[in-house]
Residue, then its C-alpha position, 0 to 999 in steps of 0.5 A: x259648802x265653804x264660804x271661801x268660795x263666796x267671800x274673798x279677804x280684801x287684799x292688804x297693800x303696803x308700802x315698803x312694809x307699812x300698810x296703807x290701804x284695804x284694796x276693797x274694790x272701790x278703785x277699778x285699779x291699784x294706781x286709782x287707789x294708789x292716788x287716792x292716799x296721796x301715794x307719789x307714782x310717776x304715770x303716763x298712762x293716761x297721756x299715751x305712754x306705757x311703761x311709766x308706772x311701773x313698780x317693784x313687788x317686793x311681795x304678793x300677786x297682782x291680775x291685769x285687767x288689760x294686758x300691760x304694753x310694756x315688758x315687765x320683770x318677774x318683780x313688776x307690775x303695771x299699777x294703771x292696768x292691775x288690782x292685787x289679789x293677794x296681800x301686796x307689798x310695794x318697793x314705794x315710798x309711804x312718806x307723807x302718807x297715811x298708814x295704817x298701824x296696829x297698837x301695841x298691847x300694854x299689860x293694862x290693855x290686854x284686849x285685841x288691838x283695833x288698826x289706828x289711823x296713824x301719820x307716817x313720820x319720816 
């Protein structure tokens, strides 16, 4: 019996390369948890229009929790109505936000680098 049945990685979203959020669940869609680090995406969603927020995957899968009303590209998604189910690596900017960076190894520190918190300087 494995445990991969039972335990699923928390998917790892990143703006154009830089990682800024754990997609652990807590946010019923990508948009939710997109806002909640201050990421910039144009929506309409919740004032009747489909289609605003939509964004380019450069990698990564996502599901739909509601079917989108718009017509997407292989390449987009519908942040509003989806969650990622792999690693994701979004075509947005990460300017003004959080990311999450890994420290270097120093040959004085040759311990596991832990993630740091880190202010993106753009």
């Amino acid at each position: 019996m494995t445990y991969k049945k039972f335990f699923k990685k928390a998917p790892i979203v990143s703006l154009k390369g830089q990682p800024v959020i754990l997609f652990d669940g807590k946010h019923s869609s990508l948009l939710e948890a997109l806002e909640s680090k201050k990421v910039k995406v144009f929506s309409e969603c919740r004032n009747g229009f489909c289609g605003a927020c939509k964004t380019t995957v450069i990698s990564g899968e996502v599901s739909y929790v509601t079917q989108p009303l718009a017509e997407l590209r292989a390449d987009e998604c519908l942040p509003c109505c989806c969650v990622p189910e792999t690693d994701l690596n979004l075509k947005l900017s990460c300017k003004g936000v959080e990311v999450v960076a890994k420290r270097q190894y120093t040959e004085a520190n040759t311990s596991v680098p832990a993630m740091t918190k880190l202010a993106h300087e753009s």
